[in-house]
N, CA and C atoms as an extended XYZ file, in Angstrom:
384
Properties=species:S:1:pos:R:3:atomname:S:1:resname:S:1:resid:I:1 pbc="F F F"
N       -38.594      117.910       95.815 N   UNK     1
C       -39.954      117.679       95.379 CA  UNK     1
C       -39.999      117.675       93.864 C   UNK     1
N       -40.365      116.657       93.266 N   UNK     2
C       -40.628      116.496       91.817 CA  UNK     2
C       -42.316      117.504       91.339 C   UNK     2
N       -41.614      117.920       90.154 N   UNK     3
C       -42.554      118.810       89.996 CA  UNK     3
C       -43.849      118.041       88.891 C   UNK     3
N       -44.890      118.287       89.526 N   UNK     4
C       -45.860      117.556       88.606 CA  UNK     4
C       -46.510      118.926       87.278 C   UNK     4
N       -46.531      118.061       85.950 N   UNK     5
C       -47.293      119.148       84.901 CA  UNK     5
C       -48.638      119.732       85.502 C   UNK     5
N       -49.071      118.912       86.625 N   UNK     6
C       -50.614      119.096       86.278 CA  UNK     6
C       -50.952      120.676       87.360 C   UNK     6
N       -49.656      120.481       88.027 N   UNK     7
C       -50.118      121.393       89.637 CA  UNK     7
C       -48.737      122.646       89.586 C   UNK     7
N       -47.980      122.646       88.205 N   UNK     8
C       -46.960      123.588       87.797 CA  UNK     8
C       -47.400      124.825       87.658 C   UNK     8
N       -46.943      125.836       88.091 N   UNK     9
C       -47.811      127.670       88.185 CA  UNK     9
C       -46.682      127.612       86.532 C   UNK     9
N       -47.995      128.238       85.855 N   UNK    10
C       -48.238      128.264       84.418 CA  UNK    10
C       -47.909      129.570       83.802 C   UNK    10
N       -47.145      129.988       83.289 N   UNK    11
C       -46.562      131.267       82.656 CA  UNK    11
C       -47.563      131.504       81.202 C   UNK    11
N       -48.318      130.814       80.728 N   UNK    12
C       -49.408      131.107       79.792 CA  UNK    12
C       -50.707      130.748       80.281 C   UNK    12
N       -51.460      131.542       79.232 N   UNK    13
C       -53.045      131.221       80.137 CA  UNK    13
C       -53.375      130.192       78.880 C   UNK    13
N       -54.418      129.411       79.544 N   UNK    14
C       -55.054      128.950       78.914 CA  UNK    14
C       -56.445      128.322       78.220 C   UNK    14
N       -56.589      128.410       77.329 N   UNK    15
C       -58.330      128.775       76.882 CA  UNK    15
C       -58.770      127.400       76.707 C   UNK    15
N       -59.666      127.100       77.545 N   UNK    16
C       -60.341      125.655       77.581 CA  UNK    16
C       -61.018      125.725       76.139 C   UNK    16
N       -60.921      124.436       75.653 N   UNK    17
C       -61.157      124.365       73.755 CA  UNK    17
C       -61.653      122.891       73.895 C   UNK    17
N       -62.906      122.609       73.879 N   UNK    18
C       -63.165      121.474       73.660 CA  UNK    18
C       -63.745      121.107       72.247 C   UNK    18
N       -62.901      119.799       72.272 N   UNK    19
C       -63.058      119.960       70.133 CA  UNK    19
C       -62.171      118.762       69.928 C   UNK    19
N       -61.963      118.510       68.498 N   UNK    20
C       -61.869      117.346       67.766 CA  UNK    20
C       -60.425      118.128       67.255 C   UNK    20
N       -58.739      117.810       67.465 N   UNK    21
C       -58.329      118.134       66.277 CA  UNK    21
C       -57.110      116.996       65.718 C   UNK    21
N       -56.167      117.375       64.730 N   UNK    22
C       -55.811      115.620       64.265 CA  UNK    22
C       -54.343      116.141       64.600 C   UNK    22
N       -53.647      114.909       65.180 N   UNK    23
C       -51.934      114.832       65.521 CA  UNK    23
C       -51.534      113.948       64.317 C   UNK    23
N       -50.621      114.537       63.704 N   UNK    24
C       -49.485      113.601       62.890 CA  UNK    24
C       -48.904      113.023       63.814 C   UNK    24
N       -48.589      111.790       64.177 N   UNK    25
C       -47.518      111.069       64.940 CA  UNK    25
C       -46.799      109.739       63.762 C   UNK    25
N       -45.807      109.876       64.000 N   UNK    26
C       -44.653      108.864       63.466 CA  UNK    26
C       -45.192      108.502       62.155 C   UNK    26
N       -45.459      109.171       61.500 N   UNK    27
C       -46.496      108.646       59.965 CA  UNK    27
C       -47.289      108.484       60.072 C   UNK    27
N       -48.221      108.573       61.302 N   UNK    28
C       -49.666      108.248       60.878 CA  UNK    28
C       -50.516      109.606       61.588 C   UNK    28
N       -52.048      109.910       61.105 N   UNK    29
C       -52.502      110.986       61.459 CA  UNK    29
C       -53.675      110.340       62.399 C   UNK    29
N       -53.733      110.627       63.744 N   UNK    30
C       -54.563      110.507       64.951 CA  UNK    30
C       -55.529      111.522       65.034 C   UNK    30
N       -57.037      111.158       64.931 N   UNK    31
C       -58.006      112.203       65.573 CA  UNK    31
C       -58.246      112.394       66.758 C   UNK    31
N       -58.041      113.453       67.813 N   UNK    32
C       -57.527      113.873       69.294 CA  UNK    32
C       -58.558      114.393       69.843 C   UNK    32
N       -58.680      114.859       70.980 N   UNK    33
C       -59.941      115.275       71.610 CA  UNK    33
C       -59.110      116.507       72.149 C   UNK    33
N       -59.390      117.975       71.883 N   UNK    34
C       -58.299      118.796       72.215 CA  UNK    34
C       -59.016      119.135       73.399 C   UNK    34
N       -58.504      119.372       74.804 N   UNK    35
C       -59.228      120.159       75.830 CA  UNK    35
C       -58.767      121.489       76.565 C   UNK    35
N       -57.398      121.905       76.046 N   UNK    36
C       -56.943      122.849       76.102 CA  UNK    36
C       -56.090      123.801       75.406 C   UNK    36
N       -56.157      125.029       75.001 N   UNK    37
C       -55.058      125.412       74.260 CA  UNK    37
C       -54.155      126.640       74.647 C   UNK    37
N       -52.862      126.877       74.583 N   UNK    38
C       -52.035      128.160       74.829 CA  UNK    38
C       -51.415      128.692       74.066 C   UNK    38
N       -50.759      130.124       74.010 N   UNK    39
C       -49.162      130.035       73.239 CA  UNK    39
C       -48.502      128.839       73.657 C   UNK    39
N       -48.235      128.491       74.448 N   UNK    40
C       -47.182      128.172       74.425 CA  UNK    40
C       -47.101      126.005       74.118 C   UNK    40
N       -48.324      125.638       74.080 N   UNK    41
C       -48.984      124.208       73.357 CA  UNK    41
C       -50.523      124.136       73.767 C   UNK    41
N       -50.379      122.743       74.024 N   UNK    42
C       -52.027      121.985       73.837 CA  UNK    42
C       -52.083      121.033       75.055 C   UNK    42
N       -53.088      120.347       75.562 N   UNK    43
C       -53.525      119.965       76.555 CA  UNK    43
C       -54.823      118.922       75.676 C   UNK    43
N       -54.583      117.926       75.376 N   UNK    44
C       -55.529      116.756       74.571 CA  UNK    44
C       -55.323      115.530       75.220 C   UNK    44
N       -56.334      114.785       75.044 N   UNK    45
C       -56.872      113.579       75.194 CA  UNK    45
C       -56.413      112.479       73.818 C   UNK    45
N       -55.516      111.848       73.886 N   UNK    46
C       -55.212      110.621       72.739 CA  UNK    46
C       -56.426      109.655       72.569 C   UNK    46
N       -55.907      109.489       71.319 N   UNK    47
C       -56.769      107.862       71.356 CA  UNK    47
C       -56.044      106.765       72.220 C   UNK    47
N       -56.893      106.049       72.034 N   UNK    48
C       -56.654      104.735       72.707 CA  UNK    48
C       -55.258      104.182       71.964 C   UNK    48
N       -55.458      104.410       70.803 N   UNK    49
C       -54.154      103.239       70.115 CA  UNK    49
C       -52.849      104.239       70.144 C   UNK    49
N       -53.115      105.624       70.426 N   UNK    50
C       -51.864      106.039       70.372 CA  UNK    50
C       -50.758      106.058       71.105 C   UNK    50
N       -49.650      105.901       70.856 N   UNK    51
C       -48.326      105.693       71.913 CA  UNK    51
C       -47.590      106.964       71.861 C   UNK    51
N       -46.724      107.330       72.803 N   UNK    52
C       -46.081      108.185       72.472 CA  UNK    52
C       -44.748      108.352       73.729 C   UNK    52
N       -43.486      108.944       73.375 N   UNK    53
C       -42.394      108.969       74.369 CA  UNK    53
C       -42.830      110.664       74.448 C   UNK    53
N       -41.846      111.438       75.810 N   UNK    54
C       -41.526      112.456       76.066 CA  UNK    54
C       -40.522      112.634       74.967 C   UNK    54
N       -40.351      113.965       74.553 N   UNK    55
C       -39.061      114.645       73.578 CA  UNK    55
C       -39.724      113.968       72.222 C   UNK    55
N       -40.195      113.579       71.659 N   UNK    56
C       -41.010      113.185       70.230 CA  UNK    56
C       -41.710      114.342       69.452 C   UNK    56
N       -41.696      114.116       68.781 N   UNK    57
C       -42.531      115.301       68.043 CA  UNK    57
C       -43.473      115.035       66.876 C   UNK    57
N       -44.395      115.538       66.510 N   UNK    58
C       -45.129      115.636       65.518 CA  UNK    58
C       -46.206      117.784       65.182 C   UNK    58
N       -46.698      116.713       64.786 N   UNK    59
C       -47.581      118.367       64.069 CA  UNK    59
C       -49.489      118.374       64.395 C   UNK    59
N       -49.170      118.880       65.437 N   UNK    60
C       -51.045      119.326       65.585 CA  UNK    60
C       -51.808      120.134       64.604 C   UNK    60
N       -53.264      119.691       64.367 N   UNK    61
C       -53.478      120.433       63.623 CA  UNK    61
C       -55.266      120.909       64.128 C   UNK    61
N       -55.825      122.008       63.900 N   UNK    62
C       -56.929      122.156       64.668 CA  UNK    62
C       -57.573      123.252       63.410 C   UNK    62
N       -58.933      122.511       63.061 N   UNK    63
C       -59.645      123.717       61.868 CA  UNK    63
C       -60.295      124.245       62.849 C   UNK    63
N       -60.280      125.286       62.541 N   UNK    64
C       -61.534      126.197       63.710 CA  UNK    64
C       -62.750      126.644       62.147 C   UNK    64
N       -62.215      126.881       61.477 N   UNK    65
C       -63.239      127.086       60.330 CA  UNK    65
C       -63.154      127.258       58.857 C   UNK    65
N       -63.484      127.556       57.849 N   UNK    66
C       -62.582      127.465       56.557 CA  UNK    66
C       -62.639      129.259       56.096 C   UNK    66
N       -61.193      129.486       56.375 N   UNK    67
C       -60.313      128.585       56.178 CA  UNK    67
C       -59.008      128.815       57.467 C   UNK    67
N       -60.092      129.108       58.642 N   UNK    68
C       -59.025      129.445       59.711 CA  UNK    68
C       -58.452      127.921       59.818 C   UNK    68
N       -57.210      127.787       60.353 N   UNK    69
C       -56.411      126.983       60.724 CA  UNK    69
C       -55.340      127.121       61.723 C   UNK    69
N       -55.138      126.462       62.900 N   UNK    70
C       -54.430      126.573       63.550 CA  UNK    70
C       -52.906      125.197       63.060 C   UNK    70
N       -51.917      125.157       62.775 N   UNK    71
C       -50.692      124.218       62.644 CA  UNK    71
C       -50.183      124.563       63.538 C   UNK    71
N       -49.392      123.179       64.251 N   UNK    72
C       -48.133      123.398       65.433 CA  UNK    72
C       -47.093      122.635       65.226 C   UNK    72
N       -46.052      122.758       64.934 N   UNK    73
C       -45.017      121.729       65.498 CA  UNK    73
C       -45.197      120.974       67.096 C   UNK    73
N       -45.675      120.328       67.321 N   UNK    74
C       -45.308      120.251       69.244 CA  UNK    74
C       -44.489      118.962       69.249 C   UNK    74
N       -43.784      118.753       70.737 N   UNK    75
C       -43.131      117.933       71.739 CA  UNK    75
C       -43.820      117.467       72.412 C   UNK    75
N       -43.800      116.204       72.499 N   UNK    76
C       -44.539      115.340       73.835 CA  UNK    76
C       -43.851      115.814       75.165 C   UNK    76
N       -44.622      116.305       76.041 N   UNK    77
C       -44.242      117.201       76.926 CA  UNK    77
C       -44.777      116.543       78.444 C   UNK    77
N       -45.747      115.461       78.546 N   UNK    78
C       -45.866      115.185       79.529 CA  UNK    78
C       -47.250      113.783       79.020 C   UNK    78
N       -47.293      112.886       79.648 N   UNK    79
C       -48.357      112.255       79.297 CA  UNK    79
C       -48.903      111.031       80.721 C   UNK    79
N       -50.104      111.839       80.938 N   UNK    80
C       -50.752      110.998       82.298 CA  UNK    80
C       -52.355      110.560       82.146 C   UNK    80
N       -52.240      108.855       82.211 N   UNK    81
C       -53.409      108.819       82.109 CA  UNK    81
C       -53.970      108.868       80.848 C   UNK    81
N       -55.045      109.293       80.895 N   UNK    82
C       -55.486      109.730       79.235 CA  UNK    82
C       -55.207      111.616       78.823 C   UNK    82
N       -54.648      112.069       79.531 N   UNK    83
C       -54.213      113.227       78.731 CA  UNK    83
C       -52.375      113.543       78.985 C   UNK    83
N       -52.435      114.127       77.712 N   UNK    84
C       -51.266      114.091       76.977 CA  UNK    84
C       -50.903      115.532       76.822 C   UNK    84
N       -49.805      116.094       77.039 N   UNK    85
C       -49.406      117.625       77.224 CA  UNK    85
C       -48.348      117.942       75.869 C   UNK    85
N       -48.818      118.817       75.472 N   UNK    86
C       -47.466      119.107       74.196 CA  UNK    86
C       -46.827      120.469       74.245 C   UNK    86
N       -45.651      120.808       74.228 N   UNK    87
C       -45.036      121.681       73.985 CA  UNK    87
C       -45.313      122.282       72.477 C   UNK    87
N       -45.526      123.401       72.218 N   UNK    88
C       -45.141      124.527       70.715 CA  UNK    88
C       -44.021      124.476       70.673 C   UNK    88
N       -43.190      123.773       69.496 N   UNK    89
C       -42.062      124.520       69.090 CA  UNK    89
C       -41.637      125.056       67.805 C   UNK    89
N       -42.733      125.167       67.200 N   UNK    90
C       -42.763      125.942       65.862 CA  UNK    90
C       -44.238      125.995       65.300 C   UNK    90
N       -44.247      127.702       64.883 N   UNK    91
C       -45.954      127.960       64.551 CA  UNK    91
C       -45.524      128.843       63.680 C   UNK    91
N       -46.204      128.529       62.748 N   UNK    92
C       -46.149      129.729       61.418 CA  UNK    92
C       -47.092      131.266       61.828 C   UNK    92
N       -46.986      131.977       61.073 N   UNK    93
C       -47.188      132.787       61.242 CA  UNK    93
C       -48.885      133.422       61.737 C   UNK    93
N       -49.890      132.681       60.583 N   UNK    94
C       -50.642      132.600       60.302 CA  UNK    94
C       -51.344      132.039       61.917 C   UNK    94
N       -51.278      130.648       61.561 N   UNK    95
C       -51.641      130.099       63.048 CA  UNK    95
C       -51.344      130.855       64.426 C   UNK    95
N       -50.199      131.666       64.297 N   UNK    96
C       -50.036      131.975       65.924 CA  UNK    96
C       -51.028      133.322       65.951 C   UNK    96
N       -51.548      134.111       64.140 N   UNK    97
C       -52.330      134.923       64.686 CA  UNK    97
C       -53.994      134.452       64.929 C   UNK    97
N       -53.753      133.431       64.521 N   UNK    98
C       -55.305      132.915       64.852 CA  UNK    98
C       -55.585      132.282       66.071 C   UNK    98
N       -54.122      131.341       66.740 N   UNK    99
C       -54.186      131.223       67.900 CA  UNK    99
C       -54.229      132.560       69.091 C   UNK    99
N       -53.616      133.137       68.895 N   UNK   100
C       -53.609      134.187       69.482 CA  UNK   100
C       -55.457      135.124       69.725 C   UNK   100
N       -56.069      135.024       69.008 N   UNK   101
C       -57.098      136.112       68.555 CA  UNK   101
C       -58.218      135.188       69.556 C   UNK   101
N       -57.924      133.928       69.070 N   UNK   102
C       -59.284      132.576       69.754 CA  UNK   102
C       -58.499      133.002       71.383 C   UNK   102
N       -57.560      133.165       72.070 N   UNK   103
C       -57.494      133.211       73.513 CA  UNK   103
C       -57.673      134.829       73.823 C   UNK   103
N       -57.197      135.515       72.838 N   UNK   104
C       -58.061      137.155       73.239 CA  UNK   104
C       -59.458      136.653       73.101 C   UNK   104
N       -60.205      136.041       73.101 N   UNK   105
C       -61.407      135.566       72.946 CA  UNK   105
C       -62.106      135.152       74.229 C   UNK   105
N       -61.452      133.973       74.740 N   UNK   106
C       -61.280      133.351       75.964 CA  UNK   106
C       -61.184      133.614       76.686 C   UNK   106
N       -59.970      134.810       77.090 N   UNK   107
C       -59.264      135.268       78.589 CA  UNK   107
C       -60.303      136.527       78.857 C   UNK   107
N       -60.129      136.555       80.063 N   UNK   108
C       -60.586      137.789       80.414 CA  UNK   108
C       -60.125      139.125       80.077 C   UNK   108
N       -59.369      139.162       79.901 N   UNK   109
C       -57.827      140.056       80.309 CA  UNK   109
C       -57.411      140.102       78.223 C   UNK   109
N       -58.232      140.944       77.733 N   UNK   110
C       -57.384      140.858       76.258 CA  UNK   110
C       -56.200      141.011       76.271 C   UNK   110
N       -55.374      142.104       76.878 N   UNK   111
C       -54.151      142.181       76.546 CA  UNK   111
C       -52.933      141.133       77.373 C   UNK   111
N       -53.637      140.555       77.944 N   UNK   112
C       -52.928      138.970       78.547 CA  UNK   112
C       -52.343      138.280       77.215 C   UNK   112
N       -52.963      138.166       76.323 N   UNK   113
C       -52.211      137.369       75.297 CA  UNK   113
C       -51.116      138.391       74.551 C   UNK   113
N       -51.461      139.614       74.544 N   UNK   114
C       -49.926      140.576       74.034 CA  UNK   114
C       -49.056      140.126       74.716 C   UNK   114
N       -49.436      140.381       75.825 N   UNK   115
C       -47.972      140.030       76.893 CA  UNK   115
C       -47.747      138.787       77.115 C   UNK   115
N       -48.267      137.483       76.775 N   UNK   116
C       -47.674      136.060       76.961 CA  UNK   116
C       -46.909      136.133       75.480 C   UNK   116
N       -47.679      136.450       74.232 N   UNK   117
C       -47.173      136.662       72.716 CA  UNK   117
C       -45.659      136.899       72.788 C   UNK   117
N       -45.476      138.208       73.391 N   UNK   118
C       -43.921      138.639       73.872 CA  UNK   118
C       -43.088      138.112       74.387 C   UNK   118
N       -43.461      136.911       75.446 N   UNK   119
C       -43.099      136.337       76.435 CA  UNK   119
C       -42.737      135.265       75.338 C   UNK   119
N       -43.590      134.483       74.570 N   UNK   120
C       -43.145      133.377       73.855 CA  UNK   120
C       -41.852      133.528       73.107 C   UNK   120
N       -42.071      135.116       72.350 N   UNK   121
C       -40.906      135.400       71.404 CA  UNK   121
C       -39.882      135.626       71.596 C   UNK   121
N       -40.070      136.088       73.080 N   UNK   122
C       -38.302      135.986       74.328 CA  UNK   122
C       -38.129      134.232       74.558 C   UNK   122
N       -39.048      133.430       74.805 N   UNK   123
C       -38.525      132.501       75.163 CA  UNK   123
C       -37.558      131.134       73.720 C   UNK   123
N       -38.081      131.839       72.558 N   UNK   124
C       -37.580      131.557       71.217 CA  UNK   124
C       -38.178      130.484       70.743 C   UNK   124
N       -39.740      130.514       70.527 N   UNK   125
C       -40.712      129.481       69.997 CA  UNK   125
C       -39.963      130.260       68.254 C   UNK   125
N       -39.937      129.276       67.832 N   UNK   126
C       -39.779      129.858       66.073 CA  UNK   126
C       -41.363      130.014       65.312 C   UNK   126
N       -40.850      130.726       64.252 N   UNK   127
C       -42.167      130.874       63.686 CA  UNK   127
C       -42.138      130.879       62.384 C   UNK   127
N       -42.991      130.874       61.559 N   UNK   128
C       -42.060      131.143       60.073 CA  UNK   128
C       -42.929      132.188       59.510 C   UNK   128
């Protein structure tokens, strides 16, 4: 049985985020429709003109306010339809505590994000 992204039991939670944020792809910067966010990536809606392969990479970027900022490295991680799945594979420091704080926000369960946080840093997301 091939495993589908959409129906995969999920080792991070994730905080429904509906919002505007911008992807660097291949030199050019795309405004995205974000509809989900985790440790461990993002869950967005592309534009129309954007293309993209699995294993690619660029840099998400999401203002939540000035001068919070969320930056990601991500991987094209899955793409169906009009939404598009990205892997985290590098978050500075800053961002992962602001990502982090917006899903203690979200989840029910505050200390759910300690323990996915841990979980990321075993699984060896880099950070700077």
């Amino acid at each position: 049985m091939q495993d589908d992204p959409r129906t995969e039991r999920r080792r991070f939670s994730r905080a429904d985020f509906q919002g505007t944020a911008e992807l660097d792809w291949q030199g050019q910067r795309f405004a995205v429709q974000l509809i989900d966010l985790s440790l461990k990536g993002a869950l967005l809606e592309p534009p129309v003109d954007w293309r993209g392969d699995t294993g690619e990479a660029g840099t998400l970027h999401l203002q939540l306010g000035e001068p919070v900022r969320i930056d990601m490295d991500v991987e094209l991680a899955h793409l169906h339809a009009d939404r598009a799945g990205f892997l985290c594979r590098r978050i500075d420091i800053d961002s992962l505590s602001h990502l982090r704080r917006l899903l203690e926000l979200n989840l029910q369960d505050p200390h759910l994000a300690e323990r996915e946080l841990h979980q990321l840093m075993k699984d060896g997301v880099t950070r700077d």
